[in-house]
DSSP file (Angstrom, degrees, kcal/mol; ACC not computed):
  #  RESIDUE AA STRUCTURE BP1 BP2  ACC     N-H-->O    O-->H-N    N-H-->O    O-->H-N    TCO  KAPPA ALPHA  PHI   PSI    X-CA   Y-CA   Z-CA
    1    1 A X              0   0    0      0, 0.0     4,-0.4     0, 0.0     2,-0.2   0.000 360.0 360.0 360.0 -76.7    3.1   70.0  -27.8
    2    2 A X        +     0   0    0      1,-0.1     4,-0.3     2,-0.1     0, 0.0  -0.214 360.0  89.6-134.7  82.1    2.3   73.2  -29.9
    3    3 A X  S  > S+     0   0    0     -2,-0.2     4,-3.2     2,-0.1     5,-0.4   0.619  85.6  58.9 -34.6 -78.5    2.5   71.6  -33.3
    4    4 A X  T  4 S+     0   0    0      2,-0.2     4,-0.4     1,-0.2    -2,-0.1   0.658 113.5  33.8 -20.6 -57.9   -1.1   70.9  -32.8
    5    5 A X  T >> S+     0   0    0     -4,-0.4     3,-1.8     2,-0.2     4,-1.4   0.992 122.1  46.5 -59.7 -78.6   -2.0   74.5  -32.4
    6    6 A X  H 3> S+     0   0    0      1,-0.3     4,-1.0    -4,-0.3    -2,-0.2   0.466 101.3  57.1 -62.8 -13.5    0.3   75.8  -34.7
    7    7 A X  H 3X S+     0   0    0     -4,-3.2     4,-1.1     2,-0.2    -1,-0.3   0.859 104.0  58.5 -75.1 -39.1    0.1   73.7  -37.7
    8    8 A X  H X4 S+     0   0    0     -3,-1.8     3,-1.3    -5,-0.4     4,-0.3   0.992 109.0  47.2 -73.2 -56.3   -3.4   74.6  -37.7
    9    9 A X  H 3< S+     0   0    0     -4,-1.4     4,-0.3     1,-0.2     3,-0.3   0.861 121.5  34.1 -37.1 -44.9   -2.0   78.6  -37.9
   10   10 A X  H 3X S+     0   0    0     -4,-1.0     4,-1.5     1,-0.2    -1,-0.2   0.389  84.6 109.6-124.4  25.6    0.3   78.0  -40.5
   11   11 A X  H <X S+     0   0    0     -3,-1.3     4,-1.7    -4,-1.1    -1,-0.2   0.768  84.2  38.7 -69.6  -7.3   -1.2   75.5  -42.7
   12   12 A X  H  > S+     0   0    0     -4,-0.3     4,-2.6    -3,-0.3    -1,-0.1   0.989 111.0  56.3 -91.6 -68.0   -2.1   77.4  -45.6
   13   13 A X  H  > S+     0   0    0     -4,-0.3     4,-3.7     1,-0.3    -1,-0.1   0.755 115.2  53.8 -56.6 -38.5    1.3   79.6  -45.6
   14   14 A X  H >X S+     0   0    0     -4,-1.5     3,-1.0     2,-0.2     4,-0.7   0.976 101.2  46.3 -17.2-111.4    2.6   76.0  -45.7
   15   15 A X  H 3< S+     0   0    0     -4,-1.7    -2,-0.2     1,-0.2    -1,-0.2   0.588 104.5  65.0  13.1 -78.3    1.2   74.3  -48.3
   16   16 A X  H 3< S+     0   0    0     -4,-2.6     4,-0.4     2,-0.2     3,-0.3   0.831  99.7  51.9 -45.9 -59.5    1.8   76.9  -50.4
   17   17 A X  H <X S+     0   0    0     -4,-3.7     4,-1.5    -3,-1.0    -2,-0.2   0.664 100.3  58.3 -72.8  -4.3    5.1   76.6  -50.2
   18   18 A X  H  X S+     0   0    0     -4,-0.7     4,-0.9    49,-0.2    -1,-0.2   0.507  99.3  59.2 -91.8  -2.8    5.5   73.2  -50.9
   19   19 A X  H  4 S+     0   0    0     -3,-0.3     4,-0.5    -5,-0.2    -1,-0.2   0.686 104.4  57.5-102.1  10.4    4.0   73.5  -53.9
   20   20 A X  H  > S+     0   0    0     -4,-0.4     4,-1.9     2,-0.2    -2,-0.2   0.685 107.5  40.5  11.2 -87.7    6.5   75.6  -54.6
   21   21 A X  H  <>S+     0   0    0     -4,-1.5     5,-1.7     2,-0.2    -2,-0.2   0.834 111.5  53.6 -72.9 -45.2    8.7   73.8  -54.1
   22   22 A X  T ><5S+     0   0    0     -4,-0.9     3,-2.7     1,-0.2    -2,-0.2   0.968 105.0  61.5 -48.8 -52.9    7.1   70.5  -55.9
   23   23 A X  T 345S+     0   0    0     -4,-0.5    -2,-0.2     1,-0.3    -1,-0.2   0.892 108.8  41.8 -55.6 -44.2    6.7   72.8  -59.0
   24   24 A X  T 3<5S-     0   0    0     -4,-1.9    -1,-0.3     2,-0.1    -2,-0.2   0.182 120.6-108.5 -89.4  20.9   10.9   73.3  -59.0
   25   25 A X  T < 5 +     0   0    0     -3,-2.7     2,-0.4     1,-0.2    -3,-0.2   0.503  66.1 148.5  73.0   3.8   11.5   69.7  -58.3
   26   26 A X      < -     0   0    0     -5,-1.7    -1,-0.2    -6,-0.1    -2,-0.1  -0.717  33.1-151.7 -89.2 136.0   12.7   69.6  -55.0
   27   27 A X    >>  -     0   0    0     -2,-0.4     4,-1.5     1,-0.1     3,-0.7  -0.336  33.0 -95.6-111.3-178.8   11.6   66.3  -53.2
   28   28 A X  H 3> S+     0   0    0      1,-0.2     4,-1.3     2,-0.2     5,-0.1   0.829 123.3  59.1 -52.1 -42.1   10.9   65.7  -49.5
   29   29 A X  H 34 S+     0   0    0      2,-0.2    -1,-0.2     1,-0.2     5,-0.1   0.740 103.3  48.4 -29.2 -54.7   14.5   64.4  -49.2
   30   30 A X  H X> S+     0   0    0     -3,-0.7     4,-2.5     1,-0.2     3,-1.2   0.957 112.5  52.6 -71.0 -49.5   16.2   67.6  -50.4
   31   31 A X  H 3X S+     0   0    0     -4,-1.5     4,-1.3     1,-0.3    -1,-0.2   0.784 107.3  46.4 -42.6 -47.3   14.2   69.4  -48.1
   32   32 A X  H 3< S+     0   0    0     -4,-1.3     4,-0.4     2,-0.2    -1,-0.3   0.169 106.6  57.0 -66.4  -5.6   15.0   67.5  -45.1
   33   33 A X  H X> S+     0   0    0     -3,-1.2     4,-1.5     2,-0.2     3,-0.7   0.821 113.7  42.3-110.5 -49.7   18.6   67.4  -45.7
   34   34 A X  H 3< S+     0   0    0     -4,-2.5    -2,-0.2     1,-0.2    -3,-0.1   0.664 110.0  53.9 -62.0 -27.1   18.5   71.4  -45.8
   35   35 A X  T 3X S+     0   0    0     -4,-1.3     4,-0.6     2,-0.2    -1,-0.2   0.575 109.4  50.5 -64.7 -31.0   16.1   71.9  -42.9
   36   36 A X  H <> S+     0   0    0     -3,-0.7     4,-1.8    -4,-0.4    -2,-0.2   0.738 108.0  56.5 -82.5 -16.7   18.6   69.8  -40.9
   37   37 A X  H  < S+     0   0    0     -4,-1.5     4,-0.2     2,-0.2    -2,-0.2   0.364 103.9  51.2 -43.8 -16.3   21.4   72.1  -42.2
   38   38 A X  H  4 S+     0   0    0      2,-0.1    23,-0.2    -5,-0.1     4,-0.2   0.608 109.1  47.6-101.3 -24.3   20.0   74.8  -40.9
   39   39 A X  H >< S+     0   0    0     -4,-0.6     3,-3.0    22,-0.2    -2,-0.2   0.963 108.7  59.9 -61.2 -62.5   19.4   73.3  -37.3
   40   40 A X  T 3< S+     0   0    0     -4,-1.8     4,-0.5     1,-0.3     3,-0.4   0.511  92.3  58.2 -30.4 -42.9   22.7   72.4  -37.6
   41   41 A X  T 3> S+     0   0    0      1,-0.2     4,-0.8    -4,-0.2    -1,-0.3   0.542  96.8  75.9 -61.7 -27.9   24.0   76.2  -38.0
   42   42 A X  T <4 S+     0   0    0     -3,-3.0    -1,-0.2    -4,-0.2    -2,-0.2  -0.146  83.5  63.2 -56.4   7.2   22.3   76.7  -34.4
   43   43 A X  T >> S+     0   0    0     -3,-0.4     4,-2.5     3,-0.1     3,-0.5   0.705 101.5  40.6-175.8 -97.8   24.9   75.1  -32.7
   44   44 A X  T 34 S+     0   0    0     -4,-0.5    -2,-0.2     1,-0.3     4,-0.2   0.770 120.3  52.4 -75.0 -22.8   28.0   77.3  -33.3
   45   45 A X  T ><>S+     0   0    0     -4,-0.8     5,-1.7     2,-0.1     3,-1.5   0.947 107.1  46.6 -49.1 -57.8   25.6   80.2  -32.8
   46   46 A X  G X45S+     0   0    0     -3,-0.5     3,-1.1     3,-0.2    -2,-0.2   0.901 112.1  52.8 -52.4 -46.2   24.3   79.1  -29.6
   47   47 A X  G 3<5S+     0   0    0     -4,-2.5    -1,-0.2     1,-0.3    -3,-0.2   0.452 106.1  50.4 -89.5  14.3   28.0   78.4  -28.5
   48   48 A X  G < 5S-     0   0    0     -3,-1.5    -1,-0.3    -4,-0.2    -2,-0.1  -0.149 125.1-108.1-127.9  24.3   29.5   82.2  -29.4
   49   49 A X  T < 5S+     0   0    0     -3,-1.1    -3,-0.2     1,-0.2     2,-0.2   0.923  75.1 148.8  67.0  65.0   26.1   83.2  -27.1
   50   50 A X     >< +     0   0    0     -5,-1.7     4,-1.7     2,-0.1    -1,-0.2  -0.579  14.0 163.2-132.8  61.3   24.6   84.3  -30.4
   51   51 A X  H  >  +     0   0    0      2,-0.2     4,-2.7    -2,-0.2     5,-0.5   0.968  63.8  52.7 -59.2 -52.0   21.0   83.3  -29.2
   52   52 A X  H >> S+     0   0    0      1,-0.3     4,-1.4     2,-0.2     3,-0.7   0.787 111.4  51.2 -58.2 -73.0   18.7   85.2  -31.8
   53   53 A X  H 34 S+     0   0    0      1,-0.3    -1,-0.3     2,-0.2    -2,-0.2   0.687 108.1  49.1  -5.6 -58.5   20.7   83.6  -34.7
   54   54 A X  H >X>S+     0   0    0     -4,-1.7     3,-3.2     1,-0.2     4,-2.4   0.995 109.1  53.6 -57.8 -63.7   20.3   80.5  -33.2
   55   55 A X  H <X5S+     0   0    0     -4,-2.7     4,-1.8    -3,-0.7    -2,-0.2   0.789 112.3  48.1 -49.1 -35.0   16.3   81.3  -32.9
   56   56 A X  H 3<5S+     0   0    0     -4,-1.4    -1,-0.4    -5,-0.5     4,-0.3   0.454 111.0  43.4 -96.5  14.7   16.3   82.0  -36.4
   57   57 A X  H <>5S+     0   0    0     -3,-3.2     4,-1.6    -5,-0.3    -2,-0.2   0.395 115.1  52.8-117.2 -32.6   18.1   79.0  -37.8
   58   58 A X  H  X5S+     0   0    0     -4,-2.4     4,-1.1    -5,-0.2    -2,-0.2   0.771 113.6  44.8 -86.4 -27.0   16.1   77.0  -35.4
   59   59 A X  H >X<S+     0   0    0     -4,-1.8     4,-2.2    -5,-0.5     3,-0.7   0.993 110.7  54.7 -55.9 -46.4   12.9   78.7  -36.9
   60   60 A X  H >> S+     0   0    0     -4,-0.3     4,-2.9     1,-0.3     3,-0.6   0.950 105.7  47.7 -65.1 -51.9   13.9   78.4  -40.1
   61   61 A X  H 3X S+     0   0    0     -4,-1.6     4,-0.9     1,-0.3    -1,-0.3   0.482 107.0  57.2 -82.1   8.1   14.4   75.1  -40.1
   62   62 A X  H << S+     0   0    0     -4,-1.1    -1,-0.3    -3,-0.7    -2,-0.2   0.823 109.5  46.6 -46.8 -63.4   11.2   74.4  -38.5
   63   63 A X  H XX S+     0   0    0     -4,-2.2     3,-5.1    -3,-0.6     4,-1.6   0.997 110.9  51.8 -54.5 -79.7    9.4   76.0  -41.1
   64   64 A X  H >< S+     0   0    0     -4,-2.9     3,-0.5     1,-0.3     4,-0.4   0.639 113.7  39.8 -51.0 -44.1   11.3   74.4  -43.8
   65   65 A X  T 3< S+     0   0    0     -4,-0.9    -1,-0.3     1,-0.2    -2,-0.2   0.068 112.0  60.7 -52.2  12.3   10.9   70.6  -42.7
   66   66 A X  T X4 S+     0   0    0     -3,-5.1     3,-1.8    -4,-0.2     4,-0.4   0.617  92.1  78.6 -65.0 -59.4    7.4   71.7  -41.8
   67   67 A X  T << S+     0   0    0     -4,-1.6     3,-0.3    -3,-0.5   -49,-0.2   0.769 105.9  20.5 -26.1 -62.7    7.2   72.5  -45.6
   68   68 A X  T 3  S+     0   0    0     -4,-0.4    -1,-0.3     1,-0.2   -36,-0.1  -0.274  95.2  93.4-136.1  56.7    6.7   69.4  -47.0
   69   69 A X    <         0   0    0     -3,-1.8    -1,-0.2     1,-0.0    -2,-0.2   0.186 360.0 360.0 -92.1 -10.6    5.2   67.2  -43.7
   70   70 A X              0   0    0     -4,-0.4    -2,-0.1    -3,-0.3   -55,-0.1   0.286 360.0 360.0 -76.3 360.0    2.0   68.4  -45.3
């Protein structure tokens, strides 16, 4: 829903880091496994009412499987 928008906002910042990340050898895989480790951390936050933690674990790992969707 606003992906659409927002990919257009952060493509560059993006990018960038995934070539980053290409440049050290970390493949889509690695990423993907750590971006869902980090949703994953959102979960025992969320259930000790620890919302902004959760917001930032769910950000993060937005970002980072974002990262290399590019």
């Amino acid at each position: 829903m606003l992906d659409s928008f927002s990919i257009k906002v952060i493509r560059w910042p993006l990018s960038q880091s995934a070539r980053v990340l290409n440049r050290f050898g970390i493949t889509a895989n690695q990423t993907t496994l750590f971006g869902f480790a980090l949703g994953c951390l959102a979960f025992p936050a969320l259930a000790f009412e620890h919302y902004s933690i959760a917001l930032v674990f769910i950000l993060l790992n937005r970002f980072v499987t974002a990262s290399m969707a590019l």
